[in-house]
matplotlib code that plots the C-alpha trace (Angstrom):
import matplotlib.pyplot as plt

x = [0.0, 2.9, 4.7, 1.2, 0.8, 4.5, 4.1, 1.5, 2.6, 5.7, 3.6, 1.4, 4.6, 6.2, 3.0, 3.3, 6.6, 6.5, 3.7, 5.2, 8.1, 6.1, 4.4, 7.9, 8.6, 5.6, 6.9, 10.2, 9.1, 5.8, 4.4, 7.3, 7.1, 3.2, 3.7, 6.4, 4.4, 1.2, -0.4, -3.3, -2.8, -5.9, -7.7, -5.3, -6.5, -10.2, -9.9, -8.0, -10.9, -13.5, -12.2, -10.3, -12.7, -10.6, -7.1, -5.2, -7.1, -6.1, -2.7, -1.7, -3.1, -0.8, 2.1, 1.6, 1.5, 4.5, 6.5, 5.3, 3.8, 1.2, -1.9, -4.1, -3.1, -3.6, -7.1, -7.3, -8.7, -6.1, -6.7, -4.7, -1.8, -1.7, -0.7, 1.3, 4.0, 3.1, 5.7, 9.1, 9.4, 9.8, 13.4, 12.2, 12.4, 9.2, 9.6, 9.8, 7.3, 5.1, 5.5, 4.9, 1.5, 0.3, 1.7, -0.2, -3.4, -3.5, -3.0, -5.8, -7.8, -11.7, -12.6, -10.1, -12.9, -15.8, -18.0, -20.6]
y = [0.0, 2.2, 2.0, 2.5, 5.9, 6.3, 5.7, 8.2, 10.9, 10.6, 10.3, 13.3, 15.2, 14.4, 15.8, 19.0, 19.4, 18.6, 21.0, 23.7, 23.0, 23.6, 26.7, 27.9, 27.4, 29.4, 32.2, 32.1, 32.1, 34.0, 35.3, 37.4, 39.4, 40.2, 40.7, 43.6, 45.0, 44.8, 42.7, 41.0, 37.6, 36.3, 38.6, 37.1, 33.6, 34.4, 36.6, 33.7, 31.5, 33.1, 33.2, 30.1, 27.8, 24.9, 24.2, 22.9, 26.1, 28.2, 27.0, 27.3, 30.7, 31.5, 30.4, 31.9, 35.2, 34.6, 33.5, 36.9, 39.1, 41.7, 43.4, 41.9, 38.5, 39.6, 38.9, 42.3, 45.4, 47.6, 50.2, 47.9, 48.4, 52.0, 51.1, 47.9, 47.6, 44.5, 42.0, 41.0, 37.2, 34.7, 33.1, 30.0, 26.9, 24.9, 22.5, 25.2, 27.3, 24.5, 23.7, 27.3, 27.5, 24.3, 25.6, 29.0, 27.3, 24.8, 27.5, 29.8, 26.8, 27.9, 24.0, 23.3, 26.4, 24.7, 22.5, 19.4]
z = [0.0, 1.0, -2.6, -4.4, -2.8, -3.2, -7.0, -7.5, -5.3, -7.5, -11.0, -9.9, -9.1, -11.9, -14.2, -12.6, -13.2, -16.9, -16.8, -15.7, -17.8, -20.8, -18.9, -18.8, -22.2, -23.4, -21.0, -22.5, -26.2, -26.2, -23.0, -21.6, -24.6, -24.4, -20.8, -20.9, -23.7, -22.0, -25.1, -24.3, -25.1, -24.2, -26.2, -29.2, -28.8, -28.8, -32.3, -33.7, -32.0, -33.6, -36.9, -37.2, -34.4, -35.3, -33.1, -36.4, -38.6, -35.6, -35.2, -39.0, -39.1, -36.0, -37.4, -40.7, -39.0, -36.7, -40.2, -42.4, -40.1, -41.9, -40.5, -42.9, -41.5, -38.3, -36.2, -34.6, -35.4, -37.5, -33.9, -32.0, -34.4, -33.5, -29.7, -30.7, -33.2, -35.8, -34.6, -36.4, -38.0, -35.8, -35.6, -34.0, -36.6, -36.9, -34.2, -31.8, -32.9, -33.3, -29.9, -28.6, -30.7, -29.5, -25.6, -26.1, -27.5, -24.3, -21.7, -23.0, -24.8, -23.3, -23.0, -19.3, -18.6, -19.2, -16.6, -17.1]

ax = plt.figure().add_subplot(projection="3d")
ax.plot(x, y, z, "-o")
ax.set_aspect("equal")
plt.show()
């Protein structure tokens, strides 16, 4: 009984660590960015939601802005462009980025919000 609570204290610890692992990832690549610059990123992810409802349409439109960023790829309003620069290309390479989208889409994906 002792090692099966052992186990799973150590499994569930282990979760959260590779959890916040990948929070700090997103931090590092994305979120520290929006943060300093006071973008709201949450605001981001529910433009791209509305357009795009899909996470693969979502996540292809994301990174085809990230690649060749223009306002007319961009889900906001052309007003936010006159507080916020448009952003420079991304230098991540795909696997990166493609981890960062699918990271940003998790931690503001609507559904972890939702209750049966």
């Amino acid at each position: 009984m002792v090692k099966t609570i052992s186990l799973l204290i150590l499994c569930l610890n282990l979760g959260i660590s590779s959890e916040t692992q990948h929070n700090n990832t997103l931090d590092i690549q994305c979120l520290s960015c929006h943060k300093n610059n006071q973008i709201p990123s949450e605001l981001i992810y529910k433009k791209y939601l509305l357009k795009y409802s899909t996470r693969s349409n979502i996540s292809e439109a994301i990174k085809s802005y990230l690649r060749h960023p223009k306002r007319d790829k961009s889900t906001l309003p052309q007003q936010f462009f006159l507080k916020f620069p448009i952003k420079a290309p991304t230098n991540l390479d795909d696997d990166n980025l493609s981890e960062a989208i699918e990271l940003f889409i998790d931690y503001y994906d609507i559904k972890k919000r939702l209750y049966l």
